[in-house]
C-alpha positions as CSV (number, residue, x, y, z in Angstrom):
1,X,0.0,0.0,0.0
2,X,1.5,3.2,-0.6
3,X,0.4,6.5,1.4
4,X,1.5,10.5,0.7
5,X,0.3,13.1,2.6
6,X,-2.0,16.2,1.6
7,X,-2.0,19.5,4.0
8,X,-5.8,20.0,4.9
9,X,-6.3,23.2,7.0
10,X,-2.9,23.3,8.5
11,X,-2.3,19.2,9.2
12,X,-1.0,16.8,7.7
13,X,-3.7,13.7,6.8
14,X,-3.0,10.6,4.9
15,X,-4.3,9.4,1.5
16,X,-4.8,5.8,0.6
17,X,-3.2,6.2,-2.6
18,X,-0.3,8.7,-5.0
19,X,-3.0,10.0,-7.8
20,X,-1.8,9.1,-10.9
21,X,0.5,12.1,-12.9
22,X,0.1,12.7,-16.4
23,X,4.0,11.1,-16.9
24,X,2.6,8.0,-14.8
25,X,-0.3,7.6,-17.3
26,X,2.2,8.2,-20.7
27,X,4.7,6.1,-19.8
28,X,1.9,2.9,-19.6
29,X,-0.2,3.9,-22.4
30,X,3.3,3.8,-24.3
31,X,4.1,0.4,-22.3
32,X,0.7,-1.0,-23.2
33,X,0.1,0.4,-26.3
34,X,-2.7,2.2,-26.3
35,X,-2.6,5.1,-28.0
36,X,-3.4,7.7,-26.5
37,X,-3.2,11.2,-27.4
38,X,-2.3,14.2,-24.4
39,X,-6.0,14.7,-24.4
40,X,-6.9,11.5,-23.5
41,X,-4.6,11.0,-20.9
42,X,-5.4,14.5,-19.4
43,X,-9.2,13.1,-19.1
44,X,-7.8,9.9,-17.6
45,X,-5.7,11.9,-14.9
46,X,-8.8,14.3,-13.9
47,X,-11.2,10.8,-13.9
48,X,-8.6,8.8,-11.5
49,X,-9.2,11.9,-9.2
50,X,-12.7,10.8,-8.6
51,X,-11.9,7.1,-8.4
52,X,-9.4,7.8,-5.4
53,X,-12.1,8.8,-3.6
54,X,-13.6,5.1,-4.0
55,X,-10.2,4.1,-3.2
56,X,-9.9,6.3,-0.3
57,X,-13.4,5.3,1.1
58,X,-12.7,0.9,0.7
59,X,-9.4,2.0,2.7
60,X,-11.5,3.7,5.3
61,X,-14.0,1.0,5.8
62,X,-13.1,-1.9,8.6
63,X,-11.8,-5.2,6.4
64,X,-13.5,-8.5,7.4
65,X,-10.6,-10.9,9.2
66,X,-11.3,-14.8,10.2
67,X,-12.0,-15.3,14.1
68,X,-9.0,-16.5,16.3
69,X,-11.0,-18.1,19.4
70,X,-8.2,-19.3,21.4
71,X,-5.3,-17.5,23.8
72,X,-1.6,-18.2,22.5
73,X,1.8,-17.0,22.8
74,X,3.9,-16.1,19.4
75,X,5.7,-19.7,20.6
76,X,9.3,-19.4,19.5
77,X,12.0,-20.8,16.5
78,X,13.4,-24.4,17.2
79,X,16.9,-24.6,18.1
80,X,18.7,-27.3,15.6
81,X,18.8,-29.6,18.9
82,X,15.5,-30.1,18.9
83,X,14.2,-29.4,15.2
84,X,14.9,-33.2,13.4
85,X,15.5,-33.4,9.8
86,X,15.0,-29.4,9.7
87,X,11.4,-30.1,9.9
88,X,9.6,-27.1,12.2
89,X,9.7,-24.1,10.5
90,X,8.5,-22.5,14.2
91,X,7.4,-24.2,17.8
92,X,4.4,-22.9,19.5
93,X,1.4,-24.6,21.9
94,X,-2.1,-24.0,21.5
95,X,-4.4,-25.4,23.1
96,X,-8.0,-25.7,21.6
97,X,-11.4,-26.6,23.3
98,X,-11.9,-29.0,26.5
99,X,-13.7,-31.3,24.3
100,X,-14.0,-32.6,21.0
101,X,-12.6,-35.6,18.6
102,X,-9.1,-34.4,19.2
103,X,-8.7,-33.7,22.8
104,X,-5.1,-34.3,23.3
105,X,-4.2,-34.7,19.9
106,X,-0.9,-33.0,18.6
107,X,-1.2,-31.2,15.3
108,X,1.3,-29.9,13.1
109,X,0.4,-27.2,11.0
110,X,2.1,-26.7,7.2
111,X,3.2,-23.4,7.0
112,X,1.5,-21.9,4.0
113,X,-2.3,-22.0,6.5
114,X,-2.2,-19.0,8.7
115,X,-2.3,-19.3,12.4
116,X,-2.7,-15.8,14.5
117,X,0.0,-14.7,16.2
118,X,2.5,-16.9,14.8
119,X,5.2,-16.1,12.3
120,X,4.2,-17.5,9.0
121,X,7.1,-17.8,6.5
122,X,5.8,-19.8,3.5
123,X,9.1,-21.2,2.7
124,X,10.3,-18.2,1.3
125,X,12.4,-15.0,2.6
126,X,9.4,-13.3,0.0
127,X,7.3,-13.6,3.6
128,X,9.9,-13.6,6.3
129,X,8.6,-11.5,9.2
130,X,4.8,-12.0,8.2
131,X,2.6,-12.7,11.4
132,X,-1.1,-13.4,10.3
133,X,-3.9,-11.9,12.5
134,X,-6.0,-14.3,11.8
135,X,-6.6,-18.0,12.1
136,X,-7.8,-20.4,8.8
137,X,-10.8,-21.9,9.1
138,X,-9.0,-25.3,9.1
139,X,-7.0,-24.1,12.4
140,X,-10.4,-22.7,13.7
141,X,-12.0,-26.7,13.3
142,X,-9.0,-28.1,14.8
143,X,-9.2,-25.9,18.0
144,X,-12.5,-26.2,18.4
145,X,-12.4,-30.2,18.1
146,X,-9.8,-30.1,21.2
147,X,-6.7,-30.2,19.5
148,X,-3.3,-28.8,20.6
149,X,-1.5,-26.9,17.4
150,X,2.3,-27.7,18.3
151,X,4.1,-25.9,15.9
152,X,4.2,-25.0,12.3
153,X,6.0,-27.2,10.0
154,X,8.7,-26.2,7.1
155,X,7.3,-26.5,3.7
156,X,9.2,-25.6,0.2
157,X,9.5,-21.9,-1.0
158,X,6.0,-20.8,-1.7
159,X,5.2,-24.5,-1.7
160,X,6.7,-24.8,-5.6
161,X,8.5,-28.5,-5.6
162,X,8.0,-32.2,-5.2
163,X,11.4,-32.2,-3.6
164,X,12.4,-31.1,0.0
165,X,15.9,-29.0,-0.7
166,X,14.1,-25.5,-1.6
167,X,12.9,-24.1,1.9
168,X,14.5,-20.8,2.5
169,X,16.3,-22.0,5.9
170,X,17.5,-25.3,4.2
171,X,16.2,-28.9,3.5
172,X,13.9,-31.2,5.0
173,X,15.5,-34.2,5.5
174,X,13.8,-37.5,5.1
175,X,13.8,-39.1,8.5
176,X,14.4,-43.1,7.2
177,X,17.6,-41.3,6.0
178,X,18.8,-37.7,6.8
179,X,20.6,-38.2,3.2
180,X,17.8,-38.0,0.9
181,X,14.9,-36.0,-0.5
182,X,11.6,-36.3,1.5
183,X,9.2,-34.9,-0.8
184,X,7.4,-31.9,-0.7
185,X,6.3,-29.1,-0.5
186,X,4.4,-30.5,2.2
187,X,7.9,-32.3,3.5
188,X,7.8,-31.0,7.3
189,X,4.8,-32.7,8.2
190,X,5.2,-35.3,6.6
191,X,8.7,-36.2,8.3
192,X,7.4,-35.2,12.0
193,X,4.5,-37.5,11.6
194,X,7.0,-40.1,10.8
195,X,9.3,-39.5,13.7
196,X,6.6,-39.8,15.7
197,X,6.8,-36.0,16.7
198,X,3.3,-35.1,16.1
199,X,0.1,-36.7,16.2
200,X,-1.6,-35.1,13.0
201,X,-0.8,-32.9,10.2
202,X,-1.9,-30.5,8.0
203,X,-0.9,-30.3,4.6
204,X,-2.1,-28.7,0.6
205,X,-1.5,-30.3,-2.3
206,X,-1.8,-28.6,-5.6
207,X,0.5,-31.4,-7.9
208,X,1.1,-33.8,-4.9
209,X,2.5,-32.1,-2.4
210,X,0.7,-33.9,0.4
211,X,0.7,-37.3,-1.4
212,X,4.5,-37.4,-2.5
213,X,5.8,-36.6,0.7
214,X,3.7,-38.8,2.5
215,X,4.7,-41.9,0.2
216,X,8.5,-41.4,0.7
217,X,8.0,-41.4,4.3
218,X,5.6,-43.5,5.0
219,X,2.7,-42.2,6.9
220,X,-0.9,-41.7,5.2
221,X,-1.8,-38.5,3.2
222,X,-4.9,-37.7,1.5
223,X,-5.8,-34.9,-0.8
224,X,-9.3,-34.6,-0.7
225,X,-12.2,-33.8,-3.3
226,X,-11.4,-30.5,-4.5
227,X,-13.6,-28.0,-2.5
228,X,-14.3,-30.6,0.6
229,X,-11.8,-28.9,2.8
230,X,-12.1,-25.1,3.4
231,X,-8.7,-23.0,1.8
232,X,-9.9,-20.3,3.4
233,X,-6.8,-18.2,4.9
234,X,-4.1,-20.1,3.5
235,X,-1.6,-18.9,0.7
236,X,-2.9,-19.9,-2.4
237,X,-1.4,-21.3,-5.4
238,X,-3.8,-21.4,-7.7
239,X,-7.4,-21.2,-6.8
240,X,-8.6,-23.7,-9.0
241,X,-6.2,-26.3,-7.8
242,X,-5.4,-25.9,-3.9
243,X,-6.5,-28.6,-1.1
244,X,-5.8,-28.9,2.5
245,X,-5.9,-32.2,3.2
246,X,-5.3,-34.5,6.6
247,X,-1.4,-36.4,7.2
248,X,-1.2,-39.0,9.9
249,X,0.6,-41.9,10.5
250,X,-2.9,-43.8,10.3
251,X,-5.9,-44.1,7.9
252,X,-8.1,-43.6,11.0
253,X,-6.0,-40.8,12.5
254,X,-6.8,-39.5,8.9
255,X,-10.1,-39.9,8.3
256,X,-10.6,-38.3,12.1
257,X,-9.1,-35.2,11.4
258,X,-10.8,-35.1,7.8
259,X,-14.4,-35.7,9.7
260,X,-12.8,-32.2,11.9
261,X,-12.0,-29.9,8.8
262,X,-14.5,-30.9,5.9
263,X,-17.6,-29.1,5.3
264,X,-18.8,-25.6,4.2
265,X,-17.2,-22.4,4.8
266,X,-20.4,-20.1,4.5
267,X,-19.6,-18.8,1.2
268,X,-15.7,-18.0,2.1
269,X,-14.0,-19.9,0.1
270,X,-15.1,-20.3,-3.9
271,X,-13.5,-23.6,-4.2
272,X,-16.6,-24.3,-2.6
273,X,-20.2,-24.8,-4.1
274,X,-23.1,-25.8,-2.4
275,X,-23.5,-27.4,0.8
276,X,-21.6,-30.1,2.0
277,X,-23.5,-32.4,4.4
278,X,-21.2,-33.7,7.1
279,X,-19.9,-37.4,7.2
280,X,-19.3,-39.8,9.9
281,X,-15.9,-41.5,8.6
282,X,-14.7,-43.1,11.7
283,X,-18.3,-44.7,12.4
284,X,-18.0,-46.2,8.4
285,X,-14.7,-46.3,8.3
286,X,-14.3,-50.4,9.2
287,X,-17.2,-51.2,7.3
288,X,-15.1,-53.5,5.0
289,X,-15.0,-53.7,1.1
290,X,-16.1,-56.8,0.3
291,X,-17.6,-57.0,-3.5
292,X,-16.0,-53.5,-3.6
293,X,-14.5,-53.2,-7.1
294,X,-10.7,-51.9,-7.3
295,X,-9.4,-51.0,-11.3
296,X,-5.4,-51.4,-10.9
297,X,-4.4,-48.6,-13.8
298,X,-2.3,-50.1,-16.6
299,X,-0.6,-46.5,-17.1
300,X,0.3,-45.2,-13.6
301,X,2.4,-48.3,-13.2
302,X,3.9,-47.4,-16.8
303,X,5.0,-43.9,-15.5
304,X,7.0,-45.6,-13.6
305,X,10.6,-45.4,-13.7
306,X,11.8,-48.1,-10.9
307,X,10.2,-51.6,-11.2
308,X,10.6,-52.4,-7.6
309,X,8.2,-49.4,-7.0
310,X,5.8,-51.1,-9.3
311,X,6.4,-54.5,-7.8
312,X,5.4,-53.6,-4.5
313,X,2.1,-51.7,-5.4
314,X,1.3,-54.3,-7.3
315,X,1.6,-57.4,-5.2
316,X,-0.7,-54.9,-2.2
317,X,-3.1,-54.1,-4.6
318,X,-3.8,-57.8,-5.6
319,X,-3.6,-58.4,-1.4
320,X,-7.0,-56.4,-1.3
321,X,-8.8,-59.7,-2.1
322,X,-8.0,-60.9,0.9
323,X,-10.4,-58.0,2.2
324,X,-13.2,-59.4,0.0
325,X,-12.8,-56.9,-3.1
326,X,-12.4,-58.0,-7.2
327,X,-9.1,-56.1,-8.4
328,X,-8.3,-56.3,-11.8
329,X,-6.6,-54.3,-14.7
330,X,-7.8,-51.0,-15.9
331,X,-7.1,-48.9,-18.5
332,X,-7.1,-45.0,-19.1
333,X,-4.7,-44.2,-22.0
334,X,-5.7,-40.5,-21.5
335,X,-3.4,-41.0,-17.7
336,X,-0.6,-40.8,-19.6
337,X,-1.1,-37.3,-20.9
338,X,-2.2,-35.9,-17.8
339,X,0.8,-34.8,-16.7
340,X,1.6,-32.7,-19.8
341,X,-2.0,-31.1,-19.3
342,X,-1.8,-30.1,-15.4
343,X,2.0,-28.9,-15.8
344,X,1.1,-26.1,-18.4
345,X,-1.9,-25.5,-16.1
346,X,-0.1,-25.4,-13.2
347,X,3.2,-23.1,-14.9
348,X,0.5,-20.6,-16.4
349,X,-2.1,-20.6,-13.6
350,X,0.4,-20.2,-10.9
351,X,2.2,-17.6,-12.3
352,X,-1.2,-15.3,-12.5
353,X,-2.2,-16.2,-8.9
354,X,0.2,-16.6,-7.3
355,X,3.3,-13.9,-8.7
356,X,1.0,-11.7,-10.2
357,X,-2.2,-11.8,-8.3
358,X,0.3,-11.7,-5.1
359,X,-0.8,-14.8,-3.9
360,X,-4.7,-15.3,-4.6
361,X,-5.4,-13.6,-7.9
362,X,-8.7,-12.4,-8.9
363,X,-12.1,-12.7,-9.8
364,X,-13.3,-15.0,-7.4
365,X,-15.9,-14.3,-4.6
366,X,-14.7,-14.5,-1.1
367,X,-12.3,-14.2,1.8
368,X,-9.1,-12.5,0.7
369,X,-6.5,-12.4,3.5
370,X,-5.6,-8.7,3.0
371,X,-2.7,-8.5,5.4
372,X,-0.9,-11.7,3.8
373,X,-1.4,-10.2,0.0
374,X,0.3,-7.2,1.0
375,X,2.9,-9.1,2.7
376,X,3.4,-11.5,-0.5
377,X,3.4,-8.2,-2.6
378,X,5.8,-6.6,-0.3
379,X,7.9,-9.2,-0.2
380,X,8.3,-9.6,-4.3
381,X,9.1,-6.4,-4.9
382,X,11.6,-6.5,-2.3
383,X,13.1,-9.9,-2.5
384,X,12.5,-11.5,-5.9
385,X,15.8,-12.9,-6.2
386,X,15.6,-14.8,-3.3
387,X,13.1,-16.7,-4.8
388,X,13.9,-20.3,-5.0
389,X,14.7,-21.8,-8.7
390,X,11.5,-23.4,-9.4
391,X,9.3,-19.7,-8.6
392,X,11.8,-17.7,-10.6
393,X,11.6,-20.5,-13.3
394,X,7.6,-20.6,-13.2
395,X,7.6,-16.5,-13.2
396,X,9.7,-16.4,-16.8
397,X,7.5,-19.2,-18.3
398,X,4.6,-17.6,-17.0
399,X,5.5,-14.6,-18.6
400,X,7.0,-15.8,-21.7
401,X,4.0,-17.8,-22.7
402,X,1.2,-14.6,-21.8
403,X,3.6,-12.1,-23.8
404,X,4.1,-14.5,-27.0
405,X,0.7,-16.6,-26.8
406,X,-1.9,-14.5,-24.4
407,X,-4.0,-17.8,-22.3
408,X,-4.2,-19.9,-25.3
409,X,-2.2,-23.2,-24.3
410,X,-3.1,-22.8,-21.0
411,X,-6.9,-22.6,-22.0
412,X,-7.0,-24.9,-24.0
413,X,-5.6,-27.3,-21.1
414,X,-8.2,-26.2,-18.8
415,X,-10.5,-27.7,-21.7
416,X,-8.1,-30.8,-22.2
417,X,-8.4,-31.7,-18.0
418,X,-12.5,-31.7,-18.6
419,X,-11.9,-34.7,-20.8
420,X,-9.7,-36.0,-18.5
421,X,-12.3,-36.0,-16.1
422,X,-14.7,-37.8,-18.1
423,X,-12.5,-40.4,-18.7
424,X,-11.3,-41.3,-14.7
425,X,-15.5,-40.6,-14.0
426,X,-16.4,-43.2,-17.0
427,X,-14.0,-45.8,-15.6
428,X,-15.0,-45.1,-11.8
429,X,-18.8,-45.8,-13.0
430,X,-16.9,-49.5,-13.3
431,X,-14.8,-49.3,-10.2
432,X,-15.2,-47.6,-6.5
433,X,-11.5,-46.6,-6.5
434,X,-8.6,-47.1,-9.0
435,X,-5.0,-48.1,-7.8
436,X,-1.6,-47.0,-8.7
437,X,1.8,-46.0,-7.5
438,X,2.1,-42.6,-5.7
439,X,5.2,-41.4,-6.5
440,X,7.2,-42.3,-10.0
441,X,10.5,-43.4,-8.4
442,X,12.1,-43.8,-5.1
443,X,13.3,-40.5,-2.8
444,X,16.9,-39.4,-4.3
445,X,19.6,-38.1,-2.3
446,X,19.8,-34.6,-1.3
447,X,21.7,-32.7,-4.1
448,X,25.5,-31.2,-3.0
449,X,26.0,-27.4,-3.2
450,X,27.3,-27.7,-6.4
451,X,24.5,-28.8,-8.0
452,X,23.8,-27.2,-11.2
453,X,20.1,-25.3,-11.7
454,X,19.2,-28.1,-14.8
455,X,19.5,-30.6,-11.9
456,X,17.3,-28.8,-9.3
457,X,14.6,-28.1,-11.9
458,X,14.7,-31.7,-12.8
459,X,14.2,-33.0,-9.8
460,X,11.9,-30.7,-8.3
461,X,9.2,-31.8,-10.7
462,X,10.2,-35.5,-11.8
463,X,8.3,-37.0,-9.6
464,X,4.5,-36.0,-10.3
465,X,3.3,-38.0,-13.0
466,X,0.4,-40.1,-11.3
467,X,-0.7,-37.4,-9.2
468,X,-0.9,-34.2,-10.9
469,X,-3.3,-35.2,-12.9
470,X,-5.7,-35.3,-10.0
471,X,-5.2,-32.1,-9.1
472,X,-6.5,-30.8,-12.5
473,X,-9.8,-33.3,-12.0
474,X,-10.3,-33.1,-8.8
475,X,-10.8,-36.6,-7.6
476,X,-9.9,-37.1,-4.1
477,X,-6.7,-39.3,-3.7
478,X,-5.2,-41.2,-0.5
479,X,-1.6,-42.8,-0.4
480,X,-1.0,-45.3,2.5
481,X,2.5,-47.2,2.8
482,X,2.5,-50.4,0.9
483,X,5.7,-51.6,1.6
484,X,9.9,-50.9,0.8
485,X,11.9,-50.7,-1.5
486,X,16.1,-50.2,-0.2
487,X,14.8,-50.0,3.2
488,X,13.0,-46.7,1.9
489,X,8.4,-46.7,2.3
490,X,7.0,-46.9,-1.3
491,X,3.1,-45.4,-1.6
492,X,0.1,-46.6,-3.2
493,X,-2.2,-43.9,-4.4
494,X,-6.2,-45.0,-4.0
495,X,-8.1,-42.3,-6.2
496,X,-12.1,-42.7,-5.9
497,X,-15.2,-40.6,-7.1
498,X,-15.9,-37.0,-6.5
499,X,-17.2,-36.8,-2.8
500,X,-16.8,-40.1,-1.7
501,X,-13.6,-39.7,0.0
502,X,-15.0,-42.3,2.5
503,X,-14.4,-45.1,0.1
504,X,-11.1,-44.5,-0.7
505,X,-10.3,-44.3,3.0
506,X,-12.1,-47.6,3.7
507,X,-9.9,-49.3,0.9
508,X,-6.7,-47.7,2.3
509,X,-8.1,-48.9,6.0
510,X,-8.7,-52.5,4.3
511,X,-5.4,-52.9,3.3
512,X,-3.4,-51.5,6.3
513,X,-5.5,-54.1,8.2
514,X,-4.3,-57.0,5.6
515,X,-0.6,-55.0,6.1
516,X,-0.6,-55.4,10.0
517,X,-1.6,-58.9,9.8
């Protein structure tokens, strides 16, 4: 926000905005184009006089915020001691109702959702020194369920990689070994729930970034139906693609603090349309699947670059008849493209939300967290070339595709993941869930500091191809750990139908019971 000051009477008073001078308005009509002759612009100038009064009055008016219901203290930054694998981006203890389904349940909370009072960092030096006033609504549920928010864990640099080297204040180590990757961008919650550090965790997924993680570690993510969870007041990548989903080191631990956060945000968040009626997951959770029918997908296993991956999700898929269920082969041809469709999506779209709409674009109806716009915005102008790789590489594709080709590849993939869409619908009219691999090779080892940027790029995004295409559908999609692979947890991804993210959690429960026996 910018501010000058106009002598009223004698004093000093401040103006929401710098009117626009006539050089202002020639140099962008000559930037953009337009035109326009010293006439125009003259009528421009007087007319912007008139809209800064508009301007001045929305900057008057009291902005709406989110509640925060519960007392807490800012909490404080881990010391190395006692932050494993570099996974806590900050430490703090709230403490949420008396009562509820998490009474004395830790929960870790990914560090792109805002919770008041705490520093909120993103990742990125963009948003160091950022401390929402408000709380997301997902924080809100978790509170009000009883639980006790413990910290908030590291994630990558505006949440922009599969891997877990890109955080601003270094990787994310995986906790099986502090060597290698972890996954991300959700990596911190992912390795606390694995060391047994918390009991729950949030984390957003927007090309995997809840379900890769989870698979290299080993603990159970799920990245719900798009628009189940409630986004509202957390940093956005892209509107039409972000998801909070529930991390735990158990499918019922994850289907307990889904049953917390789902449901309607009272028209908040526009990811959102229509009610949602509640669902009791943990009373139908152990309901069993026999006669359920499971489609093992021909191509997720063929984007597959280790066998031994493909091995192991195999031989647990085919261990679901144990549970009662008919598995057999399936076929989507169309899988194999959908990574090509959600990456120019996902380059394009995130480029206008999230660099130039400073984190949560336009055009959509509902909650914009004002304070962490202007923070994001802040930060870019500031900071942009501490932006990790991956950001400053999305930001010169973004830009290079708009100047040279306007929205046309990227609308046209939009149109592309519609047909996509059909086609995982028309073969879930077949089968309650489809199977696959999660991630599309094993967790690599950390890169040295002399890795070149061709390297970092590479593997930063190599490792999406089964479940970015979700993320352009929609379909909910669970990973649970079906076995190892070099000592190191291997995931297999259970994708079901639009709003019935029960069944994919009863499939995923199924198994883990077949697992433990």
């Amino acid at each position: 926000m910018l501010f000058y000051f106009v002598l009223s009477k004698g004093v000093y008073q401040s103006s929401a905005v710098v009117p626009a001078t006539t050089e202002d308005l020639r140099k962008l009509c000559e930037e953009l184009r337009l035109g326009c002759s010293d006439e125009d612009i003259a009528g421009v100038r007087d007319n912007f006089r008139q809209y800064s009064a508009c301007l001045q009055r929305v900057y008057d008016l009291p902005d709406l915020s989110l509640p925060v219901k519960y007392l807490r203290t800012p909490g404080h930054r881990p010391t190395q001691a006692d932050n494993p694998c570099n996974a806590w981006y900050w430490r703090c203890d709230i403490k949420g109702s008396d009562s509820g389904l998490l009474l004395g349940r830790t929960v870790g909370v990914k560090d792109n959702i805002a919770v008041a009072g705490v520093p909120m960092m993103n990742g990125s030096r963009v948003l160091e020194g950022y401390v929402p006033e408000f709380d997301a609504t997902v924080v809100t549920r978790i509170l009000d369920a009883g639980g006790n928010i413990t910290g908030k864990t590291s994630c990558e640099d505006m949440c922009i990689s599969g891997s877990s080297f890109l955080n601003a204040r270094g990787p994310v180590r995986h906790p099986h070994d502090q060597s290698r990757d972890c996954g991300g961008s959700s990596s911190g919650s992912a390795a606390l729930l694995s060391l047994g550090e918390i009991d729950l965790a949030l984390g957003a997924d927007q090309l995997g970034s809840i379900r890769i993680p989870a698979s290299w570690t080993g603990v159970v993510g799920l990245m719900p139906t798009f628009g189940l969870v409630p986004f509202t007041g957390a940093a956005s990548i892209e509107t039409c693609r972000d998801v909070i989903g529930p991390m735990a080191r158990t499918v019922t631990d994850c289907a307990l603090l889904l049953q917390v956060i789902e449901g309607d945000d009272d028209n908040k968040d526009p990811r959102q349309s229509g009610k949602i009626p509640p669902q009791n997951y943990i009373q139908k959770l152990d309901k069993g699947i026999n006669g359920c029918k499971i489609g093992v997908l021909k191509e997720g296993f063929e984007m597959c670059t280790c066998q031994s991956v493909c091995d192991v999700v195999s031989m647990a898929a085919r261990r679901l008849t144990d549970a009662g269920a008919d598995v057999e082969d399936v076929s989507i041809p169309e899988h194999a493209d959908g990574l090509a469709i959600a990456s120019v999506i996902a380059t394009e779209g995130t480029y206008n939300c999230m660099i130039k709409g400073n984190g949560f674009g336009f055009s959509w109806k509902g909650f914009y967290p004002t304070s962490l716009q202007e923070a994001i915005s802040k930060g870019y102008a500031a900071r942009p070339h501490e932006l990790s790789p991956l950001v400053k590489t999305y930001s010169l594709f973004g830009e290079y595709m708009y100047r040279k080709y306007g929205s046309k590849f990227y609308s046209k993939a939009q149109n592309l993941a519609l047909m996509l869409r059909k086609r995982y619908d028309d073969a879930l009219k077949t089968y309650d869930v489809i199977i696959m691999p999660t991630a599309t090779h094993l967790p690599p080892r950390l890169p040295g500091r002399d890795a070149s940027l061709k390297d970092i790029l590479n593997r930063g995004l190599s490792m999406f191809g089964n479940t970015a295409p979700f993320n352009c559908t929609g379909h909910p999609a669970l990973t649970v750990n079906a076995g190892r692979v070099e000592g190191l947890p291997v995931g297999m991804m259970i994708v079901g139908r639009h709003f019935d993210d029960l069944k994919i959690l009863q499939v995923a429960r199924a198994y883990e019971k077949i697992r433990e026996d």
